[in-house]
MARBA-3410 file (N, C-alpha, C, O; in Angstrom, 1 decimal):
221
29.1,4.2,-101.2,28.8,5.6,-101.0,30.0,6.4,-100.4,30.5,6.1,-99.3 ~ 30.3,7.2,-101.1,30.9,8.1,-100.7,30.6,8.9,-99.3,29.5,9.4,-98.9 ~ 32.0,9.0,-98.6,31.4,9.6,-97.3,31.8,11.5,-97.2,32.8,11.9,-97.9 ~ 31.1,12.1,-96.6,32.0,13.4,-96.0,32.0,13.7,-94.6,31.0,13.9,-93.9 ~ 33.2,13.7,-94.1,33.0,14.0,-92.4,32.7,15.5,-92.1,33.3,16.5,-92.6
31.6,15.4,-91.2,31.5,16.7,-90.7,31.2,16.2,-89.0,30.8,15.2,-88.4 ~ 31.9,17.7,-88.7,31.9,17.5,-86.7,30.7,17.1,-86.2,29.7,17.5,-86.9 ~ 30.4,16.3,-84.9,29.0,16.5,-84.1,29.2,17.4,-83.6,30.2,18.2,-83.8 ~ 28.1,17.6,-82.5,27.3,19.2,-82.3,27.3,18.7,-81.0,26.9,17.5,-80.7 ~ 27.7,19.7,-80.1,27.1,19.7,-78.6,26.7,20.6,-78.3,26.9,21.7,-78.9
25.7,20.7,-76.9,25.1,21.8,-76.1,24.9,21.3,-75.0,25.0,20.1,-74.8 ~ 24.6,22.3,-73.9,24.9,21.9,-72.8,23.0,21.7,-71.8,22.4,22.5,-71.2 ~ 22.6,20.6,-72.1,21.0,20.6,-71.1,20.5,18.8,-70.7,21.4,18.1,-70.9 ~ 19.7,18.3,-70.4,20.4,17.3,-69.0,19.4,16.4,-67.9,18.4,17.0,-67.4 ~ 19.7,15.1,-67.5,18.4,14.2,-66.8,19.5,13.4,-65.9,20.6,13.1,-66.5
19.3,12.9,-64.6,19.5,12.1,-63.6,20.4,10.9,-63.8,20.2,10.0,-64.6 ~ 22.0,11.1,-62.8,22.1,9.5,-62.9,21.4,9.3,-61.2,20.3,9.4,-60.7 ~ 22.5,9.1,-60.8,21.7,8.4,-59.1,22.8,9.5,-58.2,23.9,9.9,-58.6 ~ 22.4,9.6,-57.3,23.0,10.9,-56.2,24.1,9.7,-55.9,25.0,10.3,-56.5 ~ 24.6,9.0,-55.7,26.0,8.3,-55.4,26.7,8.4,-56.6,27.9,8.7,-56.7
25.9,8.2,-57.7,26.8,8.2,-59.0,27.4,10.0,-59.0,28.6,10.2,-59.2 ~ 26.6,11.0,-58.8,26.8,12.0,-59.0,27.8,12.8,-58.0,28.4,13.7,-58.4 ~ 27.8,12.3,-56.6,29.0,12.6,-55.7,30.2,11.9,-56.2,31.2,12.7,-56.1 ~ 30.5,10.8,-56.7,32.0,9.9,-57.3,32.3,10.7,-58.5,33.5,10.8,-58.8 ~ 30.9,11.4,-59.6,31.9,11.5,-60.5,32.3,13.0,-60.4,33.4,13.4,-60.8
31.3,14.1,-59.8,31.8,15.2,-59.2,31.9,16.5,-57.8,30.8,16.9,-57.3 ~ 32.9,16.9,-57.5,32.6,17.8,-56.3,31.5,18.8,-56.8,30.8,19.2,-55.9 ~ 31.3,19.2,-57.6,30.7,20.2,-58.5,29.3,19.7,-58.6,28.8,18.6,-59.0 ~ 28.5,21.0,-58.1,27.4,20.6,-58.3,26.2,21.8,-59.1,26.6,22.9,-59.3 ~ 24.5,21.4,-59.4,24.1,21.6,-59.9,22.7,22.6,-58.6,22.0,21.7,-58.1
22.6,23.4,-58.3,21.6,24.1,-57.9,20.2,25.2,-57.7,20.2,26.1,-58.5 ~ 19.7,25.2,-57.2,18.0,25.0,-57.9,17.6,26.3,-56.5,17.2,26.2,-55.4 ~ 17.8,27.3,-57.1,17.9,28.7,-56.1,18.5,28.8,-55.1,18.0,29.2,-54.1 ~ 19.8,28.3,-55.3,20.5,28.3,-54.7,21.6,26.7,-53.8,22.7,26.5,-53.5 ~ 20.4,25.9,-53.9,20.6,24.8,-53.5,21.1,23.8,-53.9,21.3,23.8,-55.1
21.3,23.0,-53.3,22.4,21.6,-54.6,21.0,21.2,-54.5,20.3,21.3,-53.5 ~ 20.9,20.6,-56.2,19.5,19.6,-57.0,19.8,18.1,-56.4,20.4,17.2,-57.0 ~ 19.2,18.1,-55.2,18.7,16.6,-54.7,18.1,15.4,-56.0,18.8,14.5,-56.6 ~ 16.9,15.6,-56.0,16.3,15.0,-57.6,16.2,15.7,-58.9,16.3,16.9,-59.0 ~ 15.9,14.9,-60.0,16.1,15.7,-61.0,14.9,16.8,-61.2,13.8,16.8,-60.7
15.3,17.4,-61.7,14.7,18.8,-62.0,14.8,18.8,-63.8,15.8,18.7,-64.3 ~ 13.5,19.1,-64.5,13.5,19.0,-65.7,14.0,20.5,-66.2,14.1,21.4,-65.5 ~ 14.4,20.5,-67.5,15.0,21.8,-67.6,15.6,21.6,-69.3,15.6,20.6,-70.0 ~ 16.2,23.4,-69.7,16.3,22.9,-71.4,18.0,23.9,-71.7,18.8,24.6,-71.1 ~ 17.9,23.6,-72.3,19.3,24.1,-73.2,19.2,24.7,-74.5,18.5,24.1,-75.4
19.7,26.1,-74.9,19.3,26.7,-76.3,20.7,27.3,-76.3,21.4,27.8,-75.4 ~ 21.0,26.9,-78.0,22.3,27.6,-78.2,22.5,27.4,-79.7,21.7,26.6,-80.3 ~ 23.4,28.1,-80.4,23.8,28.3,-81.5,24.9,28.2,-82.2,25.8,29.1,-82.2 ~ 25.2,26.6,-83.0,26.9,26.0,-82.9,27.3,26.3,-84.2,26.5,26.1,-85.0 ~ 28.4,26.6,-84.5,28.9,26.2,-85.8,30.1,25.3,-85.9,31.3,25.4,-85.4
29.5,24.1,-86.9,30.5,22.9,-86.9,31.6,23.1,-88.4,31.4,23.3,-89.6 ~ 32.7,22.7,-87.7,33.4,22.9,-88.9,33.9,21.5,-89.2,34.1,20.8,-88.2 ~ 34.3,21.0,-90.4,34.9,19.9,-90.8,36.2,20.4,-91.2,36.3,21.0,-92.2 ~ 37.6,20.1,-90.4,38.7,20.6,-90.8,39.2,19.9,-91.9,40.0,20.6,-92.5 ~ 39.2,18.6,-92.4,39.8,17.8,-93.2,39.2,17.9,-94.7,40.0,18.1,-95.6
38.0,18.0,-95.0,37.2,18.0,-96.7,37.6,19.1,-97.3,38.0,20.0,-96.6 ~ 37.4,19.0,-98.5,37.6,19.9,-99.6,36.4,21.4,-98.8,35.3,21.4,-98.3 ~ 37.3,22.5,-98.9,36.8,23.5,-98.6,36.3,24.2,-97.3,35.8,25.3,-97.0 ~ 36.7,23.2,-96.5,36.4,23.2,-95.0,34.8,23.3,-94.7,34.5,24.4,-94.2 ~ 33.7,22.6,-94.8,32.5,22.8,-94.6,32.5,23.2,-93.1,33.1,22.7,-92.2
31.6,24.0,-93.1,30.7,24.8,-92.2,29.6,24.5,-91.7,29.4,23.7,-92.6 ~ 28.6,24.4,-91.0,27.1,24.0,-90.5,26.7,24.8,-89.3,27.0,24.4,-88.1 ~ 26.0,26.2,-89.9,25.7,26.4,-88.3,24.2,26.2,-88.1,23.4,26.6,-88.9 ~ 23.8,25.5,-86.6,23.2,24.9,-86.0,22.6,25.5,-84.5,23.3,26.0,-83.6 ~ 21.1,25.5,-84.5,20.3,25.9,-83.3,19.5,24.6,-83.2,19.0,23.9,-84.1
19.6,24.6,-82.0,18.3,23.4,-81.1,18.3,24.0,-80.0,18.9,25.0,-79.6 ~ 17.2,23.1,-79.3,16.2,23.1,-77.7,16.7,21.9,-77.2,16.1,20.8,-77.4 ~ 18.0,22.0,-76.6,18.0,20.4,-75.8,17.5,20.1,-74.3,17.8,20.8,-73.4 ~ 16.5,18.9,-74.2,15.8,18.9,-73.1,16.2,17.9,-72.0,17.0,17.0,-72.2 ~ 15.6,18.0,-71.2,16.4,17.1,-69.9,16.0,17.3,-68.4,15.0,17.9,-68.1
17.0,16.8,-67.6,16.6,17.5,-66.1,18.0,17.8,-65.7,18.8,17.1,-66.2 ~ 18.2,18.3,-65.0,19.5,18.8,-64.3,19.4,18.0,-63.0,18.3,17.8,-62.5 ~ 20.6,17.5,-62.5,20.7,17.0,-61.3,20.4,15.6,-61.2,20.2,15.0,-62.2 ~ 20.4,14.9,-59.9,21.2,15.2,-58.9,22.5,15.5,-59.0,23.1,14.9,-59.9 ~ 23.0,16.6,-58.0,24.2,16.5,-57.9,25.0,17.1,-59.7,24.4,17.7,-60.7
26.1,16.9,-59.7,26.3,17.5,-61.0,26.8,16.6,-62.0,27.7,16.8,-62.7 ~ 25.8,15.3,-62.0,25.5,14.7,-63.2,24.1,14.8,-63.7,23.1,15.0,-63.0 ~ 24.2,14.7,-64.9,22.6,14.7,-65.7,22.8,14.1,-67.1,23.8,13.6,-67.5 ~ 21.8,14.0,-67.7,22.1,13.5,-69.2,20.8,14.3,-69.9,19.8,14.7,-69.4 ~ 21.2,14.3,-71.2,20.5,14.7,-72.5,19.3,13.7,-72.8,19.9,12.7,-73.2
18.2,13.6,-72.9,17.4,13.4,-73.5,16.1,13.0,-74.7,15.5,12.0,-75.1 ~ 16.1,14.9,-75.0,15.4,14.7,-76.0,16.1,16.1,-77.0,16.6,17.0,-76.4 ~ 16.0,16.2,-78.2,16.2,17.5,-78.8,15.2,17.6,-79.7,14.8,16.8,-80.6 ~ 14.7,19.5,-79.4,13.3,19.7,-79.5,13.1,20.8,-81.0,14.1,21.5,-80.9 ~ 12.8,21.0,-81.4,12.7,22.1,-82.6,13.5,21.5,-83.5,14.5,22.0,-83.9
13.3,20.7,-83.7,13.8,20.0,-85.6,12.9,19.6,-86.3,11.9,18.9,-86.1 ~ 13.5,20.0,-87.3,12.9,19.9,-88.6,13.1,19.5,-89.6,14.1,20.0,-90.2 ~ 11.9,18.2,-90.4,12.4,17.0,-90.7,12.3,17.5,-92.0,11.2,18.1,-92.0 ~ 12.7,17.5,-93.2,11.7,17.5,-94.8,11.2,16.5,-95.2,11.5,15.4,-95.0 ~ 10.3,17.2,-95.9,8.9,17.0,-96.3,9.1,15.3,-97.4,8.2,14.5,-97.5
10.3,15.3,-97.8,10.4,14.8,-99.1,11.8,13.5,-98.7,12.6,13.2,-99.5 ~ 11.6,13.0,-97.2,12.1,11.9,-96.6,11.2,11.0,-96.7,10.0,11.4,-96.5 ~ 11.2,9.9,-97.0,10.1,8.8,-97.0,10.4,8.1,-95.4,9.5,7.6,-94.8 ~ 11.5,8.3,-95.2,10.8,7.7,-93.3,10.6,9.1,-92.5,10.9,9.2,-91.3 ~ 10.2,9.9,-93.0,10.4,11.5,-92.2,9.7,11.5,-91.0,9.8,12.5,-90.2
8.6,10.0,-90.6,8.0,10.1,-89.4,9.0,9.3,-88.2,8.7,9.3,-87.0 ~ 10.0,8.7,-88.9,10.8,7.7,-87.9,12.1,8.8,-87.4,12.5,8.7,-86.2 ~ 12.6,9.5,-88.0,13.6,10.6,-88.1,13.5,12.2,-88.0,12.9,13.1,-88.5 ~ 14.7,12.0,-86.6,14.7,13.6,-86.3,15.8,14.3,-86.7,16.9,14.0,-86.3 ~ 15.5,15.4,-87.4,17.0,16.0,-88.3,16.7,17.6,-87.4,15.7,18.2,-87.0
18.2,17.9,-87.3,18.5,19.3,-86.8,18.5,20.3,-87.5,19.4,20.4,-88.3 ~ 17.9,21.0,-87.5,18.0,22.3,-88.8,19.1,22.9,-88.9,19.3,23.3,-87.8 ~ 20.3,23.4,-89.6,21.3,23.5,-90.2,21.5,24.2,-91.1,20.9,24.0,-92.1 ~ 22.3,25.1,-91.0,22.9,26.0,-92.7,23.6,25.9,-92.8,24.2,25.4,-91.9 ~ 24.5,26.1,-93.9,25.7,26.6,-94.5,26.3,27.6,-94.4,25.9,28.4,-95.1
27.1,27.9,-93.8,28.4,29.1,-93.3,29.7,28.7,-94.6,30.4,29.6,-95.0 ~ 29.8,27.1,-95.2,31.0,27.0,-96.2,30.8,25.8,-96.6,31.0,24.8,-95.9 ~ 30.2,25.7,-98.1,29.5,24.3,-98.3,30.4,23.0,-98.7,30.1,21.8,-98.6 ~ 31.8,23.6,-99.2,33.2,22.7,-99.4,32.4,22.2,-100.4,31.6,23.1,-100.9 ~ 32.2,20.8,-101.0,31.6,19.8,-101.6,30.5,19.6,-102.1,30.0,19.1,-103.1
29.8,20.3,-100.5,28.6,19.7,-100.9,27.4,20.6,-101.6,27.8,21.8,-101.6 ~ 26.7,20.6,-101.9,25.5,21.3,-103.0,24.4,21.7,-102.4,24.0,21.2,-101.3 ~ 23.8,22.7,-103.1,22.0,23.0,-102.4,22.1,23.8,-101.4,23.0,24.6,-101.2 ~ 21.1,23.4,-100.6,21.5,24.4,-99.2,20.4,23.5,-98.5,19.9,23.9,-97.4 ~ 19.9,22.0,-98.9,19.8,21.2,-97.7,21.0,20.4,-97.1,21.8,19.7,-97.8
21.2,20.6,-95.5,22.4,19.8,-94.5,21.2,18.7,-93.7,20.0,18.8,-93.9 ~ 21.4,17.8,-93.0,20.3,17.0,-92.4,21.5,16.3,-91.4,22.4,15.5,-91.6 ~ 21.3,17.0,-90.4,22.1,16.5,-88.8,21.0,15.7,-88.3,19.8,16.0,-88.3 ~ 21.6,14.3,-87.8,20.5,13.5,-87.1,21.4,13.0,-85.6,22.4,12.2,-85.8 ~ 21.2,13.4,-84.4,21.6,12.9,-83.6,21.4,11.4,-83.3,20.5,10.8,-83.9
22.1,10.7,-82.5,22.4,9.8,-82.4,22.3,9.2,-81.0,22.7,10.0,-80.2 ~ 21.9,7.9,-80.5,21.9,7.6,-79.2,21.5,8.1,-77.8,22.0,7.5,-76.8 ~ 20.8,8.9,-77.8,20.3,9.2,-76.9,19.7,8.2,-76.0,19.0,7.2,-76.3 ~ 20.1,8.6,-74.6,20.2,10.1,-74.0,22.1,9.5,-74.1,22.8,8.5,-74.3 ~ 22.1,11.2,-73.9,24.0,11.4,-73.3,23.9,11.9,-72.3,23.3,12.9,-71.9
24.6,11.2,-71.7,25.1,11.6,-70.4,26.3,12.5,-70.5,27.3,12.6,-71.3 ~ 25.8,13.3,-69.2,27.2,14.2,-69.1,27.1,14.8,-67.2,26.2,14.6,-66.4 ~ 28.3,15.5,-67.1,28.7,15.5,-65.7,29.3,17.0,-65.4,29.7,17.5,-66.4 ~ 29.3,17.6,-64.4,30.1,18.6,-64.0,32.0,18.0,-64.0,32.3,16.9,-63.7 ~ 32.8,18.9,-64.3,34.1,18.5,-63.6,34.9,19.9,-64.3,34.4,20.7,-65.1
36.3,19.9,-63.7,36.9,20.5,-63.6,38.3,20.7,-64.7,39.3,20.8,-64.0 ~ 38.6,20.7,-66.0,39.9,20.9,-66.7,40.6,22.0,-66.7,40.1,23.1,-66.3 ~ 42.0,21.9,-67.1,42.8,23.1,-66.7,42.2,24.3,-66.1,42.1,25.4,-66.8 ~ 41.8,24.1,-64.9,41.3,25.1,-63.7,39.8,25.7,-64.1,39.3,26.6,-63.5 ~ 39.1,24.9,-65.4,38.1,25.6,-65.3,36.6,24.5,-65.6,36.5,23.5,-66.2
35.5,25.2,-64.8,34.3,24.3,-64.7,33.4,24.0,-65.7,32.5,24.8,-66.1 ~ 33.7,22.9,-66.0,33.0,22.3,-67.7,32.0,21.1,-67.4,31.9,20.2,-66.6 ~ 31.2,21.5,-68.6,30.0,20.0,-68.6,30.8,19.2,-69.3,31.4,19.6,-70.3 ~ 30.9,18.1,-69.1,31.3,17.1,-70.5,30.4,16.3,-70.5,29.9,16.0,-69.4 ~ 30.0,15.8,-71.8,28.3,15.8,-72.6,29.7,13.9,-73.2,30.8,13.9,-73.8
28.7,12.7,-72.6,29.7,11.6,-73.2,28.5,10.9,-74.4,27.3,11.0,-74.4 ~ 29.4,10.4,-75.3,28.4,9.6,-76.3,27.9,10.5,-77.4,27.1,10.0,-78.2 ~ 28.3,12.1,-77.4,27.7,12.9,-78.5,27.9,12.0,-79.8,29.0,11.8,-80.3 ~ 26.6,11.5,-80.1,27.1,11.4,-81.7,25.9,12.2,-82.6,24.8,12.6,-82.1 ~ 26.3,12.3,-84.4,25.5,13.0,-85.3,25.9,11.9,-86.5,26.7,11.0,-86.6
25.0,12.4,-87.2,24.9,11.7,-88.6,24.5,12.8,-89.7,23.3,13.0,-90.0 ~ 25.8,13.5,-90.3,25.3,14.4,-90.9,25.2,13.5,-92.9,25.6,12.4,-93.3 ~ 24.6,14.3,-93.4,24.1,13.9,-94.9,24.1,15.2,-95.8,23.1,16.1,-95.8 ~ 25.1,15.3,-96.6,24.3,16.0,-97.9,25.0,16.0,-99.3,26.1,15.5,-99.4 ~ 24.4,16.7,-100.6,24.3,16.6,-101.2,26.0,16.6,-102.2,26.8,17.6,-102.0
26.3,15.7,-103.0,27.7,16.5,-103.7,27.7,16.3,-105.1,26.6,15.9,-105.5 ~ 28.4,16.3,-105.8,28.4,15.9,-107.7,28.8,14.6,-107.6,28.7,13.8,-108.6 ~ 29.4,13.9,-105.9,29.2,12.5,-106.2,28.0,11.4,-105.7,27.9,10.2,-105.7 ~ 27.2,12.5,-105.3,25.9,11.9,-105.0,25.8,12.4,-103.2,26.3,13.3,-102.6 ~ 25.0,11.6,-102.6,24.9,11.6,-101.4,26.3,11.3,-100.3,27.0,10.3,-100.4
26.4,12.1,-99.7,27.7,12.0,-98.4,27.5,12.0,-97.3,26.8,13.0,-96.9 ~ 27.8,11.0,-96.2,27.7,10.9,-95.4,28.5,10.6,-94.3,29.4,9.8,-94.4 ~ 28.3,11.5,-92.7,29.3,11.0,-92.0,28.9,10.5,-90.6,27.7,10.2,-90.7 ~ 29.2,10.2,-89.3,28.8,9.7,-88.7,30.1,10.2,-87.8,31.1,9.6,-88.1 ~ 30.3,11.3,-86.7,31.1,11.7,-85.4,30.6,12.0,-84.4,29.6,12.5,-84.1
31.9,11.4,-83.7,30.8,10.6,-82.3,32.5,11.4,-81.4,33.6,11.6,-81.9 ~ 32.0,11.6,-80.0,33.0,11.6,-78.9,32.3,12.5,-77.8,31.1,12.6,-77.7 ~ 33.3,13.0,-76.7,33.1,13.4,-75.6,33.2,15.2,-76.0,34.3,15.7,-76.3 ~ 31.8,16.1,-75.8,31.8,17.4,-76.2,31.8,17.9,-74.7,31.0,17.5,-73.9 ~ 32.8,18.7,-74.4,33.2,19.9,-73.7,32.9,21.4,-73.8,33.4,21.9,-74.9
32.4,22.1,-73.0,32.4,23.3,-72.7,32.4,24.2,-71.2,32.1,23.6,-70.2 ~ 32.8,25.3,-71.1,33.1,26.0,-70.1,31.3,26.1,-69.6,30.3,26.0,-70.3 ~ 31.5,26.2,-68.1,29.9,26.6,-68.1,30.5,27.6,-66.5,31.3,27.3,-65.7 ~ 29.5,29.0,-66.5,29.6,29.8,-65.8,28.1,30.1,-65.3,27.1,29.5,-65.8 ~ 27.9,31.1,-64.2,26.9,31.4,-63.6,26.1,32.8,-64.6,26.8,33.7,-64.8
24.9,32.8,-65.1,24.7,34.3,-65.7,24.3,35.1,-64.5,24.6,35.0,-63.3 ~ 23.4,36.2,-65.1,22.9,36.9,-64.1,21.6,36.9,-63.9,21.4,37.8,-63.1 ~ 20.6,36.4,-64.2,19.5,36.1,-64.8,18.8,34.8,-64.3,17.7,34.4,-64.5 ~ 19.6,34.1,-63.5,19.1,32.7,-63.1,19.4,31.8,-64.2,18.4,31.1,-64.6 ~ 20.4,31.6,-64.7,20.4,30.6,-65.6,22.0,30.4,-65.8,22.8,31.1,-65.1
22.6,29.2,-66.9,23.7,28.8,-66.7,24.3,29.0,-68.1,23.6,28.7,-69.1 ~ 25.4,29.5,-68.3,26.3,29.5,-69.6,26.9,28.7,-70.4,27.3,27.9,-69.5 ~ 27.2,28.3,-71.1,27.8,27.6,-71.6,28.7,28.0,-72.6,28.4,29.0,-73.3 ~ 29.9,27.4,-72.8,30.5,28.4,-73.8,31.9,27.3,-74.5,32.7,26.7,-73.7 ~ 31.9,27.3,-75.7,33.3,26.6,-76.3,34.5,27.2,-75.7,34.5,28.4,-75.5
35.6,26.6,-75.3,36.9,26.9,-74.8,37.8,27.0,-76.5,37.1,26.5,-77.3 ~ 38.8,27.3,-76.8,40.1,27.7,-77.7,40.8,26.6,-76.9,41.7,25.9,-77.3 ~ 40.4,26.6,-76.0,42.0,25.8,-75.2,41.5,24.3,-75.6,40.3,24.0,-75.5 ~ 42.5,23.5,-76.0,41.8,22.2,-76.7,42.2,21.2,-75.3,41.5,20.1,-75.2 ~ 43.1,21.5,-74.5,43.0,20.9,-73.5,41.2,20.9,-72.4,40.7,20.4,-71.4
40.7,21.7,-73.1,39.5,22.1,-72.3,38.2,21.5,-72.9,37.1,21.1,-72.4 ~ 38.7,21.8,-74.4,37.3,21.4,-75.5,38.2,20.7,-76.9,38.5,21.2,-78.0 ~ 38.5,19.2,-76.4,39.1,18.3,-77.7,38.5,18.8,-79.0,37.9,19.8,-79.2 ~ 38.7,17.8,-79.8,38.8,17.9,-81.4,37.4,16.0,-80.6,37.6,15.3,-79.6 ~ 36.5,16.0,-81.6,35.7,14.7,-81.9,36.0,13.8,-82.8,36.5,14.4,-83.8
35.9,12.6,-82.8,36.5,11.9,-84.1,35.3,11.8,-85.2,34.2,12.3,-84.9 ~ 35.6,11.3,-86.1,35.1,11.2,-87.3,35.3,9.7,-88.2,36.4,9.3,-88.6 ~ 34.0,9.0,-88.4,34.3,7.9,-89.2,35.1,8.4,-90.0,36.2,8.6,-89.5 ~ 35.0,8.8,-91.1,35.8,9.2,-92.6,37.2,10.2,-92.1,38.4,10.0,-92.3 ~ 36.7,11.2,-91.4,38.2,12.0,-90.9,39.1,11.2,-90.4,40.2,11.0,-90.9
38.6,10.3,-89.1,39.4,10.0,-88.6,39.8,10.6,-87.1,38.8,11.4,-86.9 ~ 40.6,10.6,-85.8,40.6,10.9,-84.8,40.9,12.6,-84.8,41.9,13.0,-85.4 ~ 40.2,13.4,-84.3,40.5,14.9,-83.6,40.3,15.5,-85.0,41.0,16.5,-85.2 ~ 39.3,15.1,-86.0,38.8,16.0,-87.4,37.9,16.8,-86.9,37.6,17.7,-87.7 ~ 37.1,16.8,-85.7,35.9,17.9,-85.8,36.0,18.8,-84.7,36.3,18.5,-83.6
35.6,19.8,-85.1,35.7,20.9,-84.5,34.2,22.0,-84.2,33.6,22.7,-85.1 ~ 33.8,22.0,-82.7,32.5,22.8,-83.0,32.9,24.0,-81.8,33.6,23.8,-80.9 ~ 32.2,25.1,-82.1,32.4,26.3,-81.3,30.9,27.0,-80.9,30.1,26.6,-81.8 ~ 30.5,27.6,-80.2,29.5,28.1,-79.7,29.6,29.3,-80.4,30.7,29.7,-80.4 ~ 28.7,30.2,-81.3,28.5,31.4,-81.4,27.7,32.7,-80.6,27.5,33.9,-80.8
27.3,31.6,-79.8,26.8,32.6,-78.9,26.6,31.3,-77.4,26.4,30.1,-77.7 ~ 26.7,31.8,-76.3,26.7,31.0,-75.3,25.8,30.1,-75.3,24.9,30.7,-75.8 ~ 25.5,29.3,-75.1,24.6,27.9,-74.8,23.7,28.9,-73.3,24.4,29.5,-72.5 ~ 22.3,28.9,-73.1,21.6,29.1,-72.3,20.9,27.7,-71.7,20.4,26.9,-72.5 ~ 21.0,27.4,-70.0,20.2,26.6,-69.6,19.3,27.6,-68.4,19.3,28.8,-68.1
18.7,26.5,-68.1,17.0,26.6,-67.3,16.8,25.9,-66.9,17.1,24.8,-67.4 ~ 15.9,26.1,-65.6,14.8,25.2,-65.0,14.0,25.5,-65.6,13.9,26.7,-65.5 ~ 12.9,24.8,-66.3,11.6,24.5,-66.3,10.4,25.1,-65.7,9.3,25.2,-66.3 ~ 10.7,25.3,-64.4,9.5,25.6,-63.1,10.0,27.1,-63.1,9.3,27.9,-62.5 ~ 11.1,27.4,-63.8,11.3,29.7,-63.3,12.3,29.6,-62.3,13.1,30.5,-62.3
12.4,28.9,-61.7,13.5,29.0,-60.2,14.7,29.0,-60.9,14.7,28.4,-61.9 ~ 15.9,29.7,-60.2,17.0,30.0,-60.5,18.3,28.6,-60.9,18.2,27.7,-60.2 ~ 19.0,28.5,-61.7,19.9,27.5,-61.9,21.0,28.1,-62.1,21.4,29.1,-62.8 ~ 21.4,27.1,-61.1,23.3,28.1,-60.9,24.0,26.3,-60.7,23.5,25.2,-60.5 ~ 25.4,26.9,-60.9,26.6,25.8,-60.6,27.7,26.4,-59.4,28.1,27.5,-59.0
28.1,25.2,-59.2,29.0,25.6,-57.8,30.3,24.7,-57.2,30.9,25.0,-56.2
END
């Protein structure tokens, strides 16, 4: 089978390692009206990515919305979970065992139709507060995807996996930002079975939004 690489997808929302793990891996932390998050605190992530494949014929495009769920905290490690609003088609024969991300086409390069079928991978991911070229980022470890779709040589498939990065800021509203950096020292390139090292490329179109769960305020510090 012929493969096509396309980028995995990150966002920024999140569940517990242990409060020692979360002081060694950052000064930076995660707080809950104000307060640093002692235990975890359940909570979600909504945002809107578009993945591009720099390497394939035509540069494919995929832009991408989910609900990623989790808990924030302790401290400013957490991990990913579950991801919530996908949707599977009808016309998968394991469609009860598989969760696919809803997905469009922004630039189809290759591939055909206008079904994409993103299936994350490995859950949960872990990710952490920390700090690159001066600025305060989640890094989300273990993102992988399994994208699939259609071409004149049949089915294509890719599988990119790595460490997704983003800026994350305070809003005004009680909740937390998230946002793609340009600076690649801040937000790498992901590898790609078929691409190969630093082929994918994903950007936020609009900020990544997190939350607590319970209404109480979520800020970083």
């Amino acid at each position: 089978m012929r493969k096509l690489k396309i980028v995995g997808l990150a966002l920024f929302a999140l569940v517990a390692f242990s409060a020692v793990a979360a002081a060694s891996a950052s000064a930076h932390t995660w707080e809950e009206d104000g307060s640093e998050i002692l235990t975890a605190k359940e909570g979600t992530t909504e945002g809107l990515i578009l993945l591009e494949d720099m390497g394939a014929p035509g540069k494919p495009d995929l832009l991408c919305s989910g609900k990623f769920t989790g808990t924030f905290g302790p401290g400013g490690s957490t991990m990913i979970t579950m991801i919530e609003d996908l949707e599977v088609p009808a016309n998968l024969e394991d469609a009860n065992t598989l969760s696919w991300l809803k997905c469009e086409f922004t630039a189809k390069g290759l591939c055909e139709g206008t079904l994409v079928l993103v299936m994350p991978q490995g859950l949960p991911w872990k990710d952490k507060l920390n700090v690159r070229v001066g600025k305060l980022v989640d890094e989300i470890e273990g993102v992988s995807y399994t994208v699939l779709c259609e071409t004149f040589l049949g089915t294509t498939e890719d599988t990119c996996s790595g460490t997704s990065v983003g800026e994350v800021k305070n809003g005004t509203s009680g909740e937390v930002l998230g946002e793609t950096s340009e600076n690649e020292e801040i937000t790498p390139a992901v590898n790609c079975t078929l691409g190969g090292e630093k082929q994918g490329l994903q950007a936020t179109i609009t900020p990544a939004l997190s939350k607590l769960t319970n209404g109480l305020s979520l800020s970083v510090s």
